[in-house]
C-alpha positions as MATLAB code, in Angstrom:
seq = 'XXXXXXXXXXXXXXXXXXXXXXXXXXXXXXXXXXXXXXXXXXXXXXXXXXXXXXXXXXXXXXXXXXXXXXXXXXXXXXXXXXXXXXXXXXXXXXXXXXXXXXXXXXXXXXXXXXXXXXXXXXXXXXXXXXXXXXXXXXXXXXXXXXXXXXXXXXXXXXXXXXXXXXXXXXXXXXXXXXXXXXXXXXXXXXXXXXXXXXXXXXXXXXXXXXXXXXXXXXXXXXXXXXXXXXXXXXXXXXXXXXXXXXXXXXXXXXXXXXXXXXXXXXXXXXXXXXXXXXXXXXXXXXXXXXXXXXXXXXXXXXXXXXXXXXXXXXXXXXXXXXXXXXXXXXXXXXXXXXXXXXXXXXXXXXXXXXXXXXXXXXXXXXXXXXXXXXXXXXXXXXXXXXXXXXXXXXXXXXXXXXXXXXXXXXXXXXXXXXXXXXXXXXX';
ca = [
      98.073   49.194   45.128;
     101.658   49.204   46.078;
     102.190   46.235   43.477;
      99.975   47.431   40.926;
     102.501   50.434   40.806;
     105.296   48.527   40.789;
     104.099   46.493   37.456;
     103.349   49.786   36.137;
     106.544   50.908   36.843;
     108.260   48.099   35.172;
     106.408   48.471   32.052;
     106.945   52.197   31.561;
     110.852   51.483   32.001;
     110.474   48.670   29.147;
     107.804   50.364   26.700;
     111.054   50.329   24.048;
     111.347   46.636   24.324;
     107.445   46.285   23.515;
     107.521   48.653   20.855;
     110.104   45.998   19.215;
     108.964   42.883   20.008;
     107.654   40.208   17.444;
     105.218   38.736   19.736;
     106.856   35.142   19.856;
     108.732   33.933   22.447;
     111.985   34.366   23.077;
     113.991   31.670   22.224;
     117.483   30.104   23.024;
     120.339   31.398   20.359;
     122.785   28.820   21.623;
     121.621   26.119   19.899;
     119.343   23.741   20.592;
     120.862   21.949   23.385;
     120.650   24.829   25.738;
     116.642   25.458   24.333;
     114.993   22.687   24.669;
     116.634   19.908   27.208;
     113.980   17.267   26.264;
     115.663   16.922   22.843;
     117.966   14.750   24.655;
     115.868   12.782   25.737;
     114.278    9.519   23.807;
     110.470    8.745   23.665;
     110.778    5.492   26.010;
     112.741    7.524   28.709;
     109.943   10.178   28.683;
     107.179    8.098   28.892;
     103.763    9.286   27.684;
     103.927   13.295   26.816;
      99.878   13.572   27.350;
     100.567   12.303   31.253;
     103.311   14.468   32.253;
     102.700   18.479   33.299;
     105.035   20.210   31.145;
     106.643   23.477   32.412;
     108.925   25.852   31.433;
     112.648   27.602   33.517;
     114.053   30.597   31.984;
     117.480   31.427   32.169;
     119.952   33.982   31.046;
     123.039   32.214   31.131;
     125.331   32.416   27.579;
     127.957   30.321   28.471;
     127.755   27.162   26.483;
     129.379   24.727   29.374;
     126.580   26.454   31.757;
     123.898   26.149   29.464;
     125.315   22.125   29.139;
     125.127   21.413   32.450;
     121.873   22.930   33.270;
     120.628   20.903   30.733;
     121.976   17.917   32.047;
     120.481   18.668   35.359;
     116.992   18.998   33.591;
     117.749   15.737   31.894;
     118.268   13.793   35.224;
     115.175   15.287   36.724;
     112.563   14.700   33.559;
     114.260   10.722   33.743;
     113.547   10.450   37.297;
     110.061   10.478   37.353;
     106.913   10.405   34.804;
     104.845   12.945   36.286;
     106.717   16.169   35.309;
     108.614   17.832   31.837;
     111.109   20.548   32.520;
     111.975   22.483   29.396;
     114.373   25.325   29.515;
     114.690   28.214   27.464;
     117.570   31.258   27.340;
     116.885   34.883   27.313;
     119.886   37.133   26.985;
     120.447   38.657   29.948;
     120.365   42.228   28.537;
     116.673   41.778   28.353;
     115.690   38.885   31.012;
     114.463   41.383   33.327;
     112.162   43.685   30.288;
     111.234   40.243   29.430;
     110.269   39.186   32.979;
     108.248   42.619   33.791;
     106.348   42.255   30.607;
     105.580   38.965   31.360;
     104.056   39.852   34.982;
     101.599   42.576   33.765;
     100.334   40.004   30.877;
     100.406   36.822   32.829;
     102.668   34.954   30.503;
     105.353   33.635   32.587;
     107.572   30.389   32.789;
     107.128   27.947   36.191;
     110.471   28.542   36.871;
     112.977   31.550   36.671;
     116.719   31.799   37.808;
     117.517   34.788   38.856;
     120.039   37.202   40.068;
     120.071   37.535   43.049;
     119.694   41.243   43.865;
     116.661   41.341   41.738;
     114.937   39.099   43.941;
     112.695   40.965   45.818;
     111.436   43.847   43.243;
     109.781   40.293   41.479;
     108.556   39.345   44.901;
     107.026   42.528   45.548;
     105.448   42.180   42.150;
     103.290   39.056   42.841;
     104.510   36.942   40.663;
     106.912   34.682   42.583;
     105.714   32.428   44.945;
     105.495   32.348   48.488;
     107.584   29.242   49.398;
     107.786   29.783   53.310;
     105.377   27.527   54.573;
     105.921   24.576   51.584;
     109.842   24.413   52.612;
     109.069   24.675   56.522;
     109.557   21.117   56.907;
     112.275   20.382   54.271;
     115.669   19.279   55.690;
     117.862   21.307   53.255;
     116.446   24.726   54.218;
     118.768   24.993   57.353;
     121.792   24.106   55.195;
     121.842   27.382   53.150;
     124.664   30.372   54.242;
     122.697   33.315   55.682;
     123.690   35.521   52.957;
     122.148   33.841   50.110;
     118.692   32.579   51.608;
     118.317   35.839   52.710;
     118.237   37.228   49.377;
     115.033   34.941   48.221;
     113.093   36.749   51.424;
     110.994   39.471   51.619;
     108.731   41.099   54.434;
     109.960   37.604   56.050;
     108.582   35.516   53.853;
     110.362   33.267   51.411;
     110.369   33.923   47.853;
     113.057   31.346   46.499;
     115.826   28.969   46.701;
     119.497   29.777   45.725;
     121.002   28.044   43.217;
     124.921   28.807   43.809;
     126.804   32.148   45.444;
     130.120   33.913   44.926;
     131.647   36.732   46.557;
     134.373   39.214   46.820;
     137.873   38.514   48.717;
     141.486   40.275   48.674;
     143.729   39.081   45.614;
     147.372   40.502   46.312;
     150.652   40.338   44.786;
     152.980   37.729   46.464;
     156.357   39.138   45.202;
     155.606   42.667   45.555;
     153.879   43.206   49.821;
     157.445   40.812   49.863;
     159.551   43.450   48.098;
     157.789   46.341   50.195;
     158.356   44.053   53.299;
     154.900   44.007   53.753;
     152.325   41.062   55.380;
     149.120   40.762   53.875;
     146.331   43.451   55.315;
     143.930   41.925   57.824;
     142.387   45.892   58.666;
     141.646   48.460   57.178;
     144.673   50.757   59.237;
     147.005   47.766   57.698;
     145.059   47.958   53.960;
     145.942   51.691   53.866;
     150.323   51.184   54.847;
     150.532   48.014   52.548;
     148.793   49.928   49.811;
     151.066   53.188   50.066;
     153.960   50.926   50.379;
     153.018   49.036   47.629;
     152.511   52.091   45.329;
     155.787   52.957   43.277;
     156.970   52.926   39.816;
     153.865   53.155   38.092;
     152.158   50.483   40.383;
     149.293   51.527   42.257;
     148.893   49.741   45.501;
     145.566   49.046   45.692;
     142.095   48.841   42.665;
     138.309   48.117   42.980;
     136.027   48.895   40.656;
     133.926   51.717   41.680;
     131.649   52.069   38.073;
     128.556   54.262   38.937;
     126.311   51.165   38.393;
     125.272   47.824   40.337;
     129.112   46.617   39.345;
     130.310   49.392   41.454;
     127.871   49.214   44.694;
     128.934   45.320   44.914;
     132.595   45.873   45.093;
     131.927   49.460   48.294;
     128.902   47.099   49.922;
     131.994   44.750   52.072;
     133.597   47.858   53.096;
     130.371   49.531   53.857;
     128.982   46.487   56.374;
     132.597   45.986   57.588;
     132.069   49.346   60.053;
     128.692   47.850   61.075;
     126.358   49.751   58.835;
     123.367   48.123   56.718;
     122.554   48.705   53.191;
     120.103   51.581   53.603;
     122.100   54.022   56.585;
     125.232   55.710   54.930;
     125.093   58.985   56.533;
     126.097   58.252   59.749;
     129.685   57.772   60.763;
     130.115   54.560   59.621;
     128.874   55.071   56.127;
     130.929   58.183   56.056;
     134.153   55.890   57.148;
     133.513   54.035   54.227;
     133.548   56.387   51.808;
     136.352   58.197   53.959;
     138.606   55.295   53.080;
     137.936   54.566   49.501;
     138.861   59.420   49.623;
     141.792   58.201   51.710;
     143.410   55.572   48.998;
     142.574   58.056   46.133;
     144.605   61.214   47.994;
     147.743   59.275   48.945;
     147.903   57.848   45.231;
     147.741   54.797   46.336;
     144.170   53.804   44.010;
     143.988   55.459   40.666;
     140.979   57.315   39.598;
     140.377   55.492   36.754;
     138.647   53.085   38.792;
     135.548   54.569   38.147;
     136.591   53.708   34.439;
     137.363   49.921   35.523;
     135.055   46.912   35.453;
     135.744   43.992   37.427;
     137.655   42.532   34.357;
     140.004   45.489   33.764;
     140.822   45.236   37.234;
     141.899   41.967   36.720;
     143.991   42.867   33.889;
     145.645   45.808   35.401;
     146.376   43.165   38.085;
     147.794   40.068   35.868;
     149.695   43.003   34.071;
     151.523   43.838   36.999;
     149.907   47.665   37.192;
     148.511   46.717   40.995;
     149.626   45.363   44.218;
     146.397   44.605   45.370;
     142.784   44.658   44.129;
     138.975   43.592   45.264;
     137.507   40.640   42.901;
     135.935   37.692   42.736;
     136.341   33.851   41.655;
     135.384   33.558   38.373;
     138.458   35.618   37.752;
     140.265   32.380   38.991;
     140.476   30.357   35.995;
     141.275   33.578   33.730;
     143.968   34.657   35.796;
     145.827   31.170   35.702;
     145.715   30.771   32.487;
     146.927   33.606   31.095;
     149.486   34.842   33.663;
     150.742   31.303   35.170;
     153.879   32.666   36.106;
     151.958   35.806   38.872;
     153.018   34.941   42.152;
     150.114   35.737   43.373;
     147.068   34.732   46.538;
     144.000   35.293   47.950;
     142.825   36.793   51.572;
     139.827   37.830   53.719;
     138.693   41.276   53.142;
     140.469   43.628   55.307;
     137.943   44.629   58.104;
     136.832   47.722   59.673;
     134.743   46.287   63.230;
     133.302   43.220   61.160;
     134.219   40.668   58.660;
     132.220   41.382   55.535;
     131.925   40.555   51.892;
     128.683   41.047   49.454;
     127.121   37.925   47.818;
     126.852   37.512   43.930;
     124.930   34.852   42.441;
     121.459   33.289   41.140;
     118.385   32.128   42.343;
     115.270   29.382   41.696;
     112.412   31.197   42.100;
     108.823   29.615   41.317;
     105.994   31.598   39.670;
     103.186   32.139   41.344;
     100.054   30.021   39.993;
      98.871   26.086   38.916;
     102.395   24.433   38.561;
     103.759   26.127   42.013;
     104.198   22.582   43.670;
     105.434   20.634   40.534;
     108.135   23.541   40.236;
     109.035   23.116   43.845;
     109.799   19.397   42.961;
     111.972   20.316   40.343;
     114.214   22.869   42.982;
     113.987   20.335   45.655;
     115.714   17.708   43.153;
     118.184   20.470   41.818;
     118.900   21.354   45.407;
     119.565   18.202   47.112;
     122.808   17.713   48.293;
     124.430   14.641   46.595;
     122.567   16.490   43.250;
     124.135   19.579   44.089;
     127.639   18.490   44.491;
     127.411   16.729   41.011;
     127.097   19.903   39.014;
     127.916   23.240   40.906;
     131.710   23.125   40.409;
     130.818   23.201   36.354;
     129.328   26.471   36.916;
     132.331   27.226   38.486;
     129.910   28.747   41.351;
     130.724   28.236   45.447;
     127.176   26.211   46.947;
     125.165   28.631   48.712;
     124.576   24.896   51.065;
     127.376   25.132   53.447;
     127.247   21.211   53.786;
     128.163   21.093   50.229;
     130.316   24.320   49.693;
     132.700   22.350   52.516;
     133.093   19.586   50.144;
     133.789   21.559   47.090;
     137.381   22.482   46.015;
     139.516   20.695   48.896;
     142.674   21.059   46.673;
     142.669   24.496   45.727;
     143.434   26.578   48.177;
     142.549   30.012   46.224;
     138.976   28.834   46.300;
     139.043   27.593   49.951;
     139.515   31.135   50.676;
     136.537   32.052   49.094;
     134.470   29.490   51.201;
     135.423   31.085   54.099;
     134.925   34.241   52.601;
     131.420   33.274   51.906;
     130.393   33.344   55.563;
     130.568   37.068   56.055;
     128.775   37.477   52.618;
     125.855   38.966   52.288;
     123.021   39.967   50.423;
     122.420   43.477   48.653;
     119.137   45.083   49.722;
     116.938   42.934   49.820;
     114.789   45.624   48.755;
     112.673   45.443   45.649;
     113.697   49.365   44.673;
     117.694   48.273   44.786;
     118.448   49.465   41.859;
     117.566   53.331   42.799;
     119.262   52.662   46.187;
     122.251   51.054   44.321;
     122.728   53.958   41.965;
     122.482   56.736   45.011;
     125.435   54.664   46.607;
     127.228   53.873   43.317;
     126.884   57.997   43.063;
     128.166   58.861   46.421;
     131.307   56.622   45.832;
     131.848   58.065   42.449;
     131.427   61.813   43.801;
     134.107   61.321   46.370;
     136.596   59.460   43.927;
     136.593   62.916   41.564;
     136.316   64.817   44.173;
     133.060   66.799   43.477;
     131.921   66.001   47.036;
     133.013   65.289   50.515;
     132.392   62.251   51.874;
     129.975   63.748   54.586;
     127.854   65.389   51.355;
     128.027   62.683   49.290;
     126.490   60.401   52.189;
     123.797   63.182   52.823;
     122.581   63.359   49.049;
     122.607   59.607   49.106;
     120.602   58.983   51.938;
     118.022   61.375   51.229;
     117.672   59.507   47.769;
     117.675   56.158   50.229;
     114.901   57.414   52.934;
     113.059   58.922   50.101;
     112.993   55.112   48.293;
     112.144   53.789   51.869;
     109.553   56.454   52.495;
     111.288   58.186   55.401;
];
């Protein structure tokens, strides 16, 4: 019953997507490179079609070099045996998860899906993904995987995925500027809140996260949320409360601008390249942006400043198989996609950190911005898992947002949130 409301639920949210759809397929508008992998590939190095047991991955990546190297992934695997035919096919992500939901309640789903990761578990708690726990009980690279990430493919315990690769949040600061304040980087959250005052003159503010009232804005509070020992469903108790008590803090002294609940992650970025901010919150794939168009910012990468813990919140995708004939062929696929020396031939493309710790260690040895974000990765963890996130996402998004403009204290805004929270969790 409990999943039968959950599909229903789904397809009320996405009735305006069925009202428009064509009834075909949705297909890749990148070209067909990124649509159909097997185009690559020639007649003798596919063998005989009839003999193979095609399947289908969906994806929502748009970026043409991730779409490439996917494909070239898929390539590899359909050449290494005779027995299996990955094809993969692009959905924007605007509408991967409509398109996913409508797919559960009328059975026509891919073999494969990737992911995001905080989506997870509403799909597991669907039915539709596979239960993978006792298939990958034996394999070798299971143990291999950071915390944070395999956690995200469970639910109830049981394992509903693999993760494909991870990134998180860490501290980006201003080299010349904590030096011109005569400041040392923050390590704590007492040091966060001097450094960012210090930091904050002349039009500079001394410290910027985004806090949008949406998923962008729970993943950038979750780190400072788990840093006082909390967990992702208990905000109104006094660690929850600190947490919101800080982000009050840095908007009172000046030191964070309220326009942050204006700011993606991106503007953040370019208030920081533009000099606007000492400090901000943000994550690698800001990297290559960032030195290219400001090569001449001083500037570095930190740990998060902690409250009692280390903490950062884990971004990302996932494999997940769907549930039904093909589950074991798909498995083969993830397995080959997964395996170490496979792994650590195509990850840094994506520009993504391994969720496999024996491969993440390898990755980046010269570049000591990302190194940071390895180490970062440890203390990362999931959002949720839960498979109502979203709802519990937007009551925390809220609570943040409500003590930025001041329209609640951070003790009310954590009670109105957690009685959205228990009421999601059926307290």
């Amino acid at each position: 019953m409990k999943r039968i409301l959950v599909v229903i639920l789904a397809l009320v949210m996405t009735v305006g997507l069925l009202a428009g759809c064509s009834g075909k397929q949705p297909s890749s508008e990148t070209g067909s490179n990124s649509s159909s992998p097997e185009s690559n590939v020639s007649d003798s190095d596919k063998g005989t079609t009839s003999e193979k047991k095609d399947l289908t991955l969906w994806y929502y990546w748009e970026t043409e070099k991730h779409q490439q190297t996917l494909d070239r992934v898929i390539k590899e695997f359909n050449n290494s045996q005779n027995g299996i035919s990955v094809t993969a096919q692009y959905i924007p992500f605007a509408d991967f998860k409509k398109v996913l939901s409508i797919g559960a309640a009328s059975t026509e789903l891919p073999d494969i899906v990737i992911i995001d990761s905080p989506d997870h578990a509403a799909y597991a708690a669907m039915g539709i993904f596979a239960d993978l726990t006792d298939k990958l009980k034996d394999w070798d690279g299971l143990n291999q995987y950071y915390e944070g990430p395999i956690n995200s493919c469970k639910l109830d315990g049981k394992l509903y995925g693999v993760p494909f690769g991870s990134n998180c949040l860490a501290l980006f600061y201003n080299e010349d500027m904590l030096k011109a304040a005569n400041c040392d980087v923050p390590t704590n959250w007492e040091e966060l809140r001097e450094v960012a005052k210090k930091t904050t003159k002349d039009g500079v503010f001394g410290f910027a996260m985004c806090c949008l009232q949406n998923e962008e804005g729970t993943f950038n509070f979750m780190p400072w949320m788990w840093s006082t020992g909390t967990s992702s469903f208990e905000i109104n108790n006094s660690n929850g409360i600190k947490a919101l008590t800080l982000v009050r803090d840095l908007i009172k002294d000046g030191s964070m601008s309220k326009e942050v609940i204006n700011w993606t992650q991106g503007d953040v970025m370019n208030q920081f390249i533009s000099g606007n901010i000492a400090m901000m919150i943000n994550g690698p794939w800001q990297v290559p942006t960032m030195r290219e168009q400001a090569p001449d910012l001083n500037w570095n990468v930190a740990l998060i400043p902690k409250d009692a813990q280390n903490a950062s919140v884990l971004g990302g995708e996932n494999f997940a198989v769907i549930k039904g004939d093909n589950e074991n062929e798909a498995l083969e696929f993830i397995k080959f996609a997964a395996d170490a020396n496979m792994l650590k031939s195509y990850i840094d493309d994506f520009g993504y950190i391994a969720a496999r710790k024996d491969v993440a260690e390898t990755q980046f040895t010269d570049d000591e911005i990302m190194k940071v974000f390895i180490n970062q990765m440890q203390y990362a963890q999931p959002r949720g898992p839960h498979e109502r996130w979203p709802e519990i996402s937007n009551a925390i998004s809220l609570a943040v947002n409500e003590v930025i403009t001041d329209v609640s204290t951070p003790e009310d805004a954590a009670k109105k949130a957690q009685g959205t929270i228990d009421e999601i969790m059926g307290k």
